[in-house]
C-alpha positions as CSV (number, residue, x, y, z in Angstrom):
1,X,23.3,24.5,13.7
2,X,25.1,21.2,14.4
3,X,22.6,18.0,13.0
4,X,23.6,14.2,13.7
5,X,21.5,11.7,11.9
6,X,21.9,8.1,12.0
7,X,25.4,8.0,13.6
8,X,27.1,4.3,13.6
9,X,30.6,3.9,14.0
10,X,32.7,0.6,14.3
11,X,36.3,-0.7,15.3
12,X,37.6,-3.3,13.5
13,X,40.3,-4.9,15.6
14,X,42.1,-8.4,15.0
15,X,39.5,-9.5,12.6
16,X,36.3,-8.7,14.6
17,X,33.9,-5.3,15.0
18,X,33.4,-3.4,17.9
19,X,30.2,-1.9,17.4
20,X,31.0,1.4,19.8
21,X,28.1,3.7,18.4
22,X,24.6,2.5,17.1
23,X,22.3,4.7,15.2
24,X,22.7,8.6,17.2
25,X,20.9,11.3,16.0
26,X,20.7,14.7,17.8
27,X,20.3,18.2,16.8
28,X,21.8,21.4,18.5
29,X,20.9,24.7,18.3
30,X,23.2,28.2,18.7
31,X,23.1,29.0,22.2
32,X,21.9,26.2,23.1
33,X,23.5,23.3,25.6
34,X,23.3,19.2,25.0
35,X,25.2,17.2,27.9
36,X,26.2,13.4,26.3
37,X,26.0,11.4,29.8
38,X,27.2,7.8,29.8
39,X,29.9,5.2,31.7
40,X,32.4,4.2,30.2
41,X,32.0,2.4,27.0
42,X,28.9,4.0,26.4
43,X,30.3,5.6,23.2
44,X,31.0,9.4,24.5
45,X,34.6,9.2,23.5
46,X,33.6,7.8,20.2
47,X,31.3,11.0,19.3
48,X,33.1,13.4,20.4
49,X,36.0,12.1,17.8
50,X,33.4,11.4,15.2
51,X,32.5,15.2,15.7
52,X,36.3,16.9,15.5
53,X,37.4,14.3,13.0
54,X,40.0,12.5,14.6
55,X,38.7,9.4,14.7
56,X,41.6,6.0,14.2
57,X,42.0,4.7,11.4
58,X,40.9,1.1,12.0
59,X,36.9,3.1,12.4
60,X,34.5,2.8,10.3
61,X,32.1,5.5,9.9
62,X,28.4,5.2,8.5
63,X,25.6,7.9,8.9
64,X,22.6,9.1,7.0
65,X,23.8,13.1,7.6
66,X,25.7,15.5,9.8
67,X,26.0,19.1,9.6
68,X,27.7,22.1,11.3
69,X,26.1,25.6,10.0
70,X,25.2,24.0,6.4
71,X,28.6,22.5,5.8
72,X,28.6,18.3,5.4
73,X,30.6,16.7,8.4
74,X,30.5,12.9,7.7
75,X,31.6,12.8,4.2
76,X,34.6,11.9,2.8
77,X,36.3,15.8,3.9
78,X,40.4,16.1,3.6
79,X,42.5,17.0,6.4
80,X,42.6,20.6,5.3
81,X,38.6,20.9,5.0
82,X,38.5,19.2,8.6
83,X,41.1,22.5,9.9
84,X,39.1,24.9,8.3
85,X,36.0,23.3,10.0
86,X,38.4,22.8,13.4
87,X,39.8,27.0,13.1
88,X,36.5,28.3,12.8
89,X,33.5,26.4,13.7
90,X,34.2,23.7,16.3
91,X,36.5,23.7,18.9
92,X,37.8,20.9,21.7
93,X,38.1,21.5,25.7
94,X,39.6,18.3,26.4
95,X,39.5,16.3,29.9
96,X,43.0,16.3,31.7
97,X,44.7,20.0,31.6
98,X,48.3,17.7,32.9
99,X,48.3,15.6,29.9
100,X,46.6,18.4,27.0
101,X,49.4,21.2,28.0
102,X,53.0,21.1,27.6
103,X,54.8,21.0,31.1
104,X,57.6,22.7,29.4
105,X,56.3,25.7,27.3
106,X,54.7,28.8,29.2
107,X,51.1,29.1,29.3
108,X,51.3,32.3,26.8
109,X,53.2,30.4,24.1
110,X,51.1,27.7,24.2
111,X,47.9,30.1,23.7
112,X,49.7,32.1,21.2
113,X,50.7,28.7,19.3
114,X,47.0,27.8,18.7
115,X,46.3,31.5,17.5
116,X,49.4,30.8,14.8
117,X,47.8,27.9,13.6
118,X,44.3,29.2,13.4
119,X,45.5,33.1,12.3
120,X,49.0,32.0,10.6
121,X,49.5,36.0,9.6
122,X,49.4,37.3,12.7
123,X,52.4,39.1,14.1
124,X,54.0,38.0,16.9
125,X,53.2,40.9,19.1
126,X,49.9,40.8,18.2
127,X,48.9,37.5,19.1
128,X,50.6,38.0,22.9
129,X,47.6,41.0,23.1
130,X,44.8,38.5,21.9
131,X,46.3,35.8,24.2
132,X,46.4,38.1,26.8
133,X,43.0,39.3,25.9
134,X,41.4,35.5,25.9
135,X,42.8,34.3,29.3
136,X,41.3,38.0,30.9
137,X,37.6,37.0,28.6
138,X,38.2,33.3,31.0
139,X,38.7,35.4,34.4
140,X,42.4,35.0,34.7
141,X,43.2,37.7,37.4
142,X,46.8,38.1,36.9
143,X,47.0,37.5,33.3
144,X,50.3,38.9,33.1
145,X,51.9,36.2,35.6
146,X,49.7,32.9,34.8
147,X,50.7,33.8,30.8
148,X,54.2,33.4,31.9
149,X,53.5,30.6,34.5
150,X,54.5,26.9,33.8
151,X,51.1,24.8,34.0
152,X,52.5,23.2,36.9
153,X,52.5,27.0,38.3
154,X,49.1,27.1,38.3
155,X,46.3,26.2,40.2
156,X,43.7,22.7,38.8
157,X,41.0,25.2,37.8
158,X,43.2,27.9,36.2
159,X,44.5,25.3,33.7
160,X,41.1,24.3,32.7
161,X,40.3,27.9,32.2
162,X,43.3,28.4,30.1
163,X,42.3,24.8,27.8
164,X,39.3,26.9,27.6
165,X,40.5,30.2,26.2
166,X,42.7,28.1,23.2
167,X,39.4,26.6,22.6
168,X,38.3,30.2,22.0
169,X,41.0,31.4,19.9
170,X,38.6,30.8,16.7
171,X,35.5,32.2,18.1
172,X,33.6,28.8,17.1
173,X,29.9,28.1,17.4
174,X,30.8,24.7,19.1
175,X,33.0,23.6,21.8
176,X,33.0,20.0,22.3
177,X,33.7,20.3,26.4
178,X,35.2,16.5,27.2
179,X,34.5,15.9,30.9
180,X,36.1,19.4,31.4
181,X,35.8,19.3,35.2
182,X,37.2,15.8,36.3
183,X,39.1,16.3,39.7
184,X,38.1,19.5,40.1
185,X,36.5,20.0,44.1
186,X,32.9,21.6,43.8
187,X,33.8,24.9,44.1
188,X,36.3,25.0,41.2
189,X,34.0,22.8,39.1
190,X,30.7,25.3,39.8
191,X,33.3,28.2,38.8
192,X,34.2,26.4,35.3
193,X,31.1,25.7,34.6
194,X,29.7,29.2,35.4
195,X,32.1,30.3,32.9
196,X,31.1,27.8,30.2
197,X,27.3,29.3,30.9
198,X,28.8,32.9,30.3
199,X,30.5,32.1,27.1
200,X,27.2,30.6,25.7
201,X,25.2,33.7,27.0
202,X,28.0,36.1,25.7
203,X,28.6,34.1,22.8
204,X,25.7,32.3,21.7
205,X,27.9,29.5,21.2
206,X,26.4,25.8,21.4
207,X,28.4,23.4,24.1
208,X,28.2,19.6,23.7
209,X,29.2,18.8,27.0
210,X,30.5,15.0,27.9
211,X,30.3,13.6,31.1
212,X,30.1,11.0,33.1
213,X,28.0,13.1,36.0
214,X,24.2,13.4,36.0
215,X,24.0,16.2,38.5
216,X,26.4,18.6,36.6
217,X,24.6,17.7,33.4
218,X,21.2,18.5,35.2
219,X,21.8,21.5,36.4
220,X,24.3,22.8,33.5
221,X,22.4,21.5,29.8
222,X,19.0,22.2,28.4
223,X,19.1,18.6,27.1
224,X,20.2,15.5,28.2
225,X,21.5,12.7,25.7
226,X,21.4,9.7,27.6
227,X,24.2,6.6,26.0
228,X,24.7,2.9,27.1
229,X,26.3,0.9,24.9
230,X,26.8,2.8,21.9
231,X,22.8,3.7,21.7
232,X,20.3,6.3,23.1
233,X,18.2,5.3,26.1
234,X,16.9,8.8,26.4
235,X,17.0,12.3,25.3
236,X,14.7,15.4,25.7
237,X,14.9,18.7,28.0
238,X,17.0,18.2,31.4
239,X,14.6,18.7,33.8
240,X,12.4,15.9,32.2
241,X,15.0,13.8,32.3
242,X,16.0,13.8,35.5
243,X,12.7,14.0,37.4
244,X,10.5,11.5,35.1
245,X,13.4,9.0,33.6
246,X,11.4,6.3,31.7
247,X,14.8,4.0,30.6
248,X,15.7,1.7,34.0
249,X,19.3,2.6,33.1
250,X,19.0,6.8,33.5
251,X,16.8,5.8,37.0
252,X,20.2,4.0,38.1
253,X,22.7,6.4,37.3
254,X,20.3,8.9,39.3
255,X,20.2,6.5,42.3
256,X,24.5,6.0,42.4
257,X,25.0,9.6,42.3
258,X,26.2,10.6,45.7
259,X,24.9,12.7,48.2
260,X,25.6,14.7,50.9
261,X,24.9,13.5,54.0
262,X,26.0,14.2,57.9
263,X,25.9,10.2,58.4
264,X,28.0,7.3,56.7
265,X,26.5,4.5,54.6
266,X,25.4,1.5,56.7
267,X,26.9,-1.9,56.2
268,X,25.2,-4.4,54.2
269,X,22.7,-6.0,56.8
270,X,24.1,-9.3,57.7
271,X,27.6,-9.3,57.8
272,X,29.6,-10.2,60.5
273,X,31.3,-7.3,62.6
274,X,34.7,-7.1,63.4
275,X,36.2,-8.6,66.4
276,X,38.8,-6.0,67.3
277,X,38.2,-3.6,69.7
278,X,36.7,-0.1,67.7
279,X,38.2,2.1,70.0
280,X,40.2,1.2,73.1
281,X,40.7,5.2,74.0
282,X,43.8,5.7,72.1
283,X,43.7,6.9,68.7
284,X,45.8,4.6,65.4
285,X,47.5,7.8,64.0
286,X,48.5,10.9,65.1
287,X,49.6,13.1,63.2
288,X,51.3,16.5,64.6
289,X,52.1,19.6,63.2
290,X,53.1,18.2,59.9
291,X,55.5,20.4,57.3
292,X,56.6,19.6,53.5
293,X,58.3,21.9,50.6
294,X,59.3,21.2,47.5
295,X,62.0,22.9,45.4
296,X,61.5,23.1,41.8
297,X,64.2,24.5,39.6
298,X,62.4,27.4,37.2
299,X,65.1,28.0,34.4
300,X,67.1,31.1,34.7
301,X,64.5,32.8,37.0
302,X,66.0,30.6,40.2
303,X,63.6,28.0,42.3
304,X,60.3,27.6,42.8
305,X,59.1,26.8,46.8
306,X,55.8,25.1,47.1
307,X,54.6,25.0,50.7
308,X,52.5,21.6,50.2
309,X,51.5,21.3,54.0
310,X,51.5,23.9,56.2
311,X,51.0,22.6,60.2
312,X,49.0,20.1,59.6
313,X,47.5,17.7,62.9
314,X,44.8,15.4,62.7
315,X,44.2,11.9,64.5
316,X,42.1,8.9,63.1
317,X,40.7,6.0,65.7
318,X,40.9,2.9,65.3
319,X,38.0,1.3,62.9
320,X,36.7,4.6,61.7
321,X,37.4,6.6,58.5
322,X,38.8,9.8,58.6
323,X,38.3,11.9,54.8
324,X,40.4,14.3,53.8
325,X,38.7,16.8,51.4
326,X,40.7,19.1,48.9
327,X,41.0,20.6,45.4
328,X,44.1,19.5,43.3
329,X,47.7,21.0,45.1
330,X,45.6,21.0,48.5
331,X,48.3,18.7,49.7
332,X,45.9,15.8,50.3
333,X,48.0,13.4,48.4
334,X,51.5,14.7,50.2
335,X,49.9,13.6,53.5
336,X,48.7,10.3,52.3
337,X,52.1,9.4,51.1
338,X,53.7,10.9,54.3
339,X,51.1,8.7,56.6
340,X,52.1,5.5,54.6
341,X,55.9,5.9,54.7
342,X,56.2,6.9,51.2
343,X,57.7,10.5,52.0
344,X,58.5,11.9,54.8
345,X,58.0,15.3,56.2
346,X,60.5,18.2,56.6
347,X,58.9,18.8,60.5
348,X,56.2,17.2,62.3
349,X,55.2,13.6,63.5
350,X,53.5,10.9,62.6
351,X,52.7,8.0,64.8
352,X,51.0,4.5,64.2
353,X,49.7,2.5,67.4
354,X,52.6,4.5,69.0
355,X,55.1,3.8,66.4
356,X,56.8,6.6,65.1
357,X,56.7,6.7,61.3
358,X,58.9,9.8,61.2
359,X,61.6,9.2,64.1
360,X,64.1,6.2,64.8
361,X,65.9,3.9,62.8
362,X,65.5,3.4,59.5
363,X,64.5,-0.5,60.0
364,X,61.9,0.6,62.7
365,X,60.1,2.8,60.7
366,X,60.0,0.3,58.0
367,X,58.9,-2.1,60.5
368,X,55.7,0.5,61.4
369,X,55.3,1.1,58.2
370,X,54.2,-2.5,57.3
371,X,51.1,-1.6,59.6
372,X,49.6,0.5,56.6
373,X,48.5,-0.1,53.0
374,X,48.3,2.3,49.9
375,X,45.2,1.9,47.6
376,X,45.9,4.2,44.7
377,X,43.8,6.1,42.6
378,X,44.0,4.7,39.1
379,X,42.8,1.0,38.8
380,X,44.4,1.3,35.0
381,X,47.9,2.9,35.8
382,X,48.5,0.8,39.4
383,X,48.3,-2.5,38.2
384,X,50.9,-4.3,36.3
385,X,49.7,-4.9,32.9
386,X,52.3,-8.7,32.9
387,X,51.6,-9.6,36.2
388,X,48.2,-12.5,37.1
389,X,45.9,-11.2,39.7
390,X,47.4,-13.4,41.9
391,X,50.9,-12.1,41.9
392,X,49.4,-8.4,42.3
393,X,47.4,-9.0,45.2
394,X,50.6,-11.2,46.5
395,X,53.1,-8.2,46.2
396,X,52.7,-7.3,49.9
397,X,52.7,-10.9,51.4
398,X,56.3,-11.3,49.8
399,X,57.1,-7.3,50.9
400,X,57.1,-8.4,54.4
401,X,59.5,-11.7,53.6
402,X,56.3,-13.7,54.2
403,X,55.7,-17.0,51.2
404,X,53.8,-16.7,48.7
405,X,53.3,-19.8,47.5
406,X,51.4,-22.6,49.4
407,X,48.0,-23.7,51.6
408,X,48.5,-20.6,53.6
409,X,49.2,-17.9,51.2
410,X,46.5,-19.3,48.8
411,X,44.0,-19.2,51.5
412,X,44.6,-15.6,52.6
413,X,44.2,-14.6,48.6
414,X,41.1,-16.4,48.9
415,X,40.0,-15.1,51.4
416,X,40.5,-11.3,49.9
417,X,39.2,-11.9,46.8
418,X,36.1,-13.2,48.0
419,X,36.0,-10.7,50.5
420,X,36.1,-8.0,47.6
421,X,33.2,-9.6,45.4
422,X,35.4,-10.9,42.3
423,X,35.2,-15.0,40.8
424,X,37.3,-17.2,42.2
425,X,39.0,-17.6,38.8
426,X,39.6,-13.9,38.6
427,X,42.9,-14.9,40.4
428,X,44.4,-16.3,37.1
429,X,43.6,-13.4,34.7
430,X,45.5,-10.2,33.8
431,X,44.2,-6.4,34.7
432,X,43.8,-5.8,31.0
433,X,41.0,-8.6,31.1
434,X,39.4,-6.8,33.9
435,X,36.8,-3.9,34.1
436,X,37.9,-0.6,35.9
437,X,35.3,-1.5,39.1
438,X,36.9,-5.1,38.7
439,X,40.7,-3.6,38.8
440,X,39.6,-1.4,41.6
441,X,38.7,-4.3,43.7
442,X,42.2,-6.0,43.1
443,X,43.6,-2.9,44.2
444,X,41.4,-3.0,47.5
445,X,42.2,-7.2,47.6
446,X,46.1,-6.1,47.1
447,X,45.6,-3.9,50.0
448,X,43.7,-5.6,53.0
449,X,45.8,-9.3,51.9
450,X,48.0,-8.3,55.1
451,X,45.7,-6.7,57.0
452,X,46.6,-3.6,58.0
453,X,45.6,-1.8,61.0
454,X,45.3,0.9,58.2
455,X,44.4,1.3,54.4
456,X,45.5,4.8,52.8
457,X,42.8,5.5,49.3
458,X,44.0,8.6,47.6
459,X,41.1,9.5,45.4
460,X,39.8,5.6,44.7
461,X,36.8,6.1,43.2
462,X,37.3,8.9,41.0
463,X,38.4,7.0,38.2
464,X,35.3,5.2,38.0
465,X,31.7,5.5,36.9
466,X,29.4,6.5,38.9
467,X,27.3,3.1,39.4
468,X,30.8,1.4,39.8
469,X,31.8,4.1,42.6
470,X,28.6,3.4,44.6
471,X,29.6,-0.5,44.6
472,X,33.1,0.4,46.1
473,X,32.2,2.7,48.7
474,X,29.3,0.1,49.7
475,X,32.3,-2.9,49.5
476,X,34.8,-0.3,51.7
477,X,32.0,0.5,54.4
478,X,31.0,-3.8,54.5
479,X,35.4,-4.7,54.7
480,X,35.6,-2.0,57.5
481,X,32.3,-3.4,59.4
482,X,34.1,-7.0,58.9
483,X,37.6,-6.5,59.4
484,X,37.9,-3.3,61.5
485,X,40.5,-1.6,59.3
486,X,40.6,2.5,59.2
487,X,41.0,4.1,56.8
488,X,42.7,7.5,54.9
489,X,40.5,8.3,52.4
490,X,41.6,11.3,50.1
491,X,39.1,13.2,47.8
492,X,38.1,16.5,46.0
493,X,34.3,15.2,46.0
494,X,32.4,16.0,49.7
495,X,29.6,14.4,48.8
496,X,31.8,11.0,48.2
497,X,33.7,11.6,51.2
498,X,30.3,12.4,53.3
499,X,29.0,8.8,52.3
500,X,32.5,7.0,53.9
501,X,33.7,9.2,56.5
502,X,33.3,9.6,60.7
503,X,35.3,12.4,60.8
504,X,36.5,15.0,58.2
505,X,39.1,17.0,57.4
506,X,39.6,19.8,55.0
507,X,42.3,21.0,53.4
508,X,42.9,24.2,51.3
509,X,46.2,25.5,50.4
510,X,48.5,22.9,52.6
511,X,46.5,24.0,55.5
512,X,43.2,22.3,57.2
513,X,41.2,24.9,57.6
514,X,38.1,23.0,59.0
515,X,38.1,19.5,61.3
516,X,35.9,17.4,63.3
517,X,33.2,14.6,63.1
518,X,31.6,14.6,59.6
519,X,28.1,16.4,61.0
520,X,29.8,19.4,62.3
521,X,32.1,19.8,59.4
522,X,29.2,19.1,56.9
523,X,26.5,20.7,59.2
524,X,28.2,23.9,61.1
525,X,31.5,24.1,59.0
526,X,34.0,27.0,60.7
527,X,35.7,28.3,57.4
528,X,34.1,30.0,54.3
529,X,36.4,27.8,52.1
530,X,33.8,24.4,53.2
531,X,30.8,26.1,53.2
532,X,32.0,27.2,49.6
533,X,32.3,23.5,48.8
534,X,29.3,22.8,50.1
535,X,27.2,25.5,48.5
536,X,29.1,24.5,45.0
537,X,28.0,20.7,45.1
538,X,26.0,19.9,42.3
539,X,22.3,19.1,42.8
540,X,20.7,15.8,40.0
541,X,17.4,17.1,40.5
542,X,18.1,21.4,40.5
543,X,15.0,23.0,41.2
């Protein structure tokens, strides 16, 4: 049904090509499922644009043939013959639900909008029935309130399962899924997917599905395209892949992916331990009964409450990581910024080596707030685009009132960037000349340049691919084995946290629901919300 042959596309930009795919060919069948896998720059992005017709103008297309059901795709077709082709025979789920839906329009409207576009005759009335109808066929409970929900009045999962049902609204025989379940926790994710699986068996509809992830796209494809560098490494059934890879590249991207497991990654062998104390008997934070709401304004129906933590307590020692698991509006991020003096809380208390964070003067809470550091979760959005590498990983030397310029300064930058595997010379380039693993490590430079007693990641690998995030969460297990920092770290992926963590928290709803060392949580978790999560995670090799 949908035939690529020979695919080559290239950028021209500032008088040179960028050669971003290289001869891809692959042939899909109704019903049937093809996951594109591939890091970033692998060409995934370039396809998928290739396929809907969007690509920029500055590409150059070449390919010996394409076809969706019979009709030519790579030729020279006008904008209109492209929306005839986009109404009824290919459709787009694409990655982030906050960025693809309006924040101001309704969920309803925004569903009926695409059903005016594809169906322009339509009455009005009618197309509030089929958008009504489509978010029900995507297993929207109350379809009545989400269709008159704001996206932000939704949950992570229900938004992708509305981008879903516009991408019905034609009934096509593909849907071009675009890492549809990035930041997502497992148990969202698993239900996503499960639905994309009933909409091919319901359906018969084909789904290309893009993705970074080699254990969705085992246990959710029938084929596996493998990309690097614009070109094919690999294709053929799933299960092949995954369990006899014959390109050294696939056997790598099986070996990052991250696994469960009740006991943290060892440090690299060799490296100097820390020479504070681990744990003196007193824990570094405490945090008591914590509280936060926030008040939106909805229009003329009044405000909006959202409870974002709900009593929350939890205590992390000193040299020791302490991960706190969660889906999207769990609240992990509102404790994060509450532990590192960003917000504060509406009740509770949080403490650092016996400083109070949350109590006192103004000047002595800024004073224990210097003990902590924020590593944030986009290497691409955090770092200032003008600013040298040096004057981003100096930002919190001259927060303090501390110089930053001279012997002492340059040593400790030095000494951080060393410390976080990056060229000397890296110091004297921009982020935009840096990779997203390389900008990742500025970030983590940036953050242990003071050293902190503590270092706060809210989601720090998630951003990244997933050879890259087995090279941070190795380089943030050896700089806790050599400096003794602890660490906050915030995620939606268990599996991730499992590999970093001593003890584990889990969050659901502004509430932690299960708590203890990571191999009770993992191994005898108390609520059914974890062992949800850890039924949900996705297994590379499915049997």
């Amino acid at each position: 049904m949908l035939s690529v042959q020979g695919l080559s596309v290239t950028y021209l930009k500032g008088g040179t090509q960028i050669h971003a795919v290289d001869d891809v060919s692959f042939e899909l069948g109704r019903g049937e499922r093809l996951a594109i896998i591939g890091e970033s720059g692998s060409g995934k992005s370039t396809i998928t644009q290739a396929l809907l017709g969007v690509l920029p103008n500055n590409a150059v297309l070449r390919a010996d043939g394409g076809e969706l059901d019979g009709v030519g795709i790579f030729g020279d077709l006008t904008e209109r013959q492209w929306n005839e082709l986009r109404r009824g025979r290919i459709a787009y789920v694409p990655q982030d639900p906050n960025v693809a839906l309006d924040p101001v329009v309704r969920i309803g409207a925004q569903i009926e909008e695409a059903i005016r576009w594809n169906e322009p005759h339509v009455e009005t009335l009618a197309r509030a029935a089929r958008a009504a109808e489509l978010l029900d066929a995507v297993g929207i409970d109350d379809v009545d309130r989400v269709a008159r929900a704001y996206p932000h009045q939704v949950s992570g999962g229900q938004r992708q399962r509305v981008l879903i049902a516009i991408a019905l609204v034609g009934d096509p025989e593909v849907i071009v899924a675009d890492e549809p379940t990035s930041g997502l926790d497992v148990a969202v994710q698993k239900r996503v997917l499960d639905l994309l699986d009933e909409i091919v068996e319901r359906s018969r509809v084909a789904i290309v599905l893009i993705t970074h992830d080699l254990a969705v796209a085992a246990g959710r494809s029938d084929r596996i395209l493998v990309l690097e560098g614009g070109r094919i490494v690999e294709q053929g059934p799933s299960d092949e892949i995954v369990t006899a890879p014959e390109a050294a590249y696939t056997r790598r991207l099986l070996d990052s992916v991250p696994v469960l497991r009740t006991e943290k990654l060892a440090p690299t062998p060799g490296l100097p331990a820390a020479t504070v104390a681990r744990d003196d008997g007193s824990p570094l934070v405490v945090v008591d009964d914590l509280h936060k709401t926030y008040v939106t304004r909805d229009g003329r129906r009044g405000k909006t409450v959202t409870h974002a933590t709900r009593g929350v307590s939890l205590t992390i020692d000193r040299g020791t990581t302490y991960g706190l698991v969660g889906e999207s509006g769990s609240g992990k991020s509102t404790i994060a910024r509450i532990v590192a003096g960003i917000d504060r809380p509406d009740a509770g208390a949080v403490t650092i080596s016996g400083g109070s964070l949350t109590a006192g003067r103004r000047s002595e809470r800024r004073t224990v707030a210097r003990r902590v550091q924020y590593v944030f979760q986009n290497p691409y959005g955090s770092l200032d685009p003008r600013q040298t590498i040096r004057e981003i990983i100096a930002e919190p030397i001259e927060g303090r009132g501390e110089p930053v310029r001279g012997a002492t300064a340059d040593a400790r930058i030095r000494e951080v960037v060393d410390a976080v595997g990056l060229p000397a010379d890296t110091v004297g380039r921009r982020p935009t000349e840096l990779s997203g693993g390389q900008r990742q490590r500025v970030a983590i430079a940036r953050g242990i340049v003071t050293r902190p007693e503590l270092l706060v990641l809210d989601e720090p690998v998630s951003a990244l691919d997933v050879s890259v995030q087995a090279q941070i969460l190795q380089l943030l297990i050896d700089l806790q084995h050599e400096f003794g920092t602890s660490y906050l770290f915030i995620s939606h992926d268990l599996a991730v946290v499992s590999e970093l963590s001593d003890r584990i928290g889990v969050l659901h709803a502004g509430e932690l629901v299960d708590e203890g060392s990571a191999a009770d949580v993992l191994g005898n978790p108390t609520s059914e919300y974890t062992r949800t999560l850890l039924d949900s995670i996705p297994d590379p090799l499915p049997a």
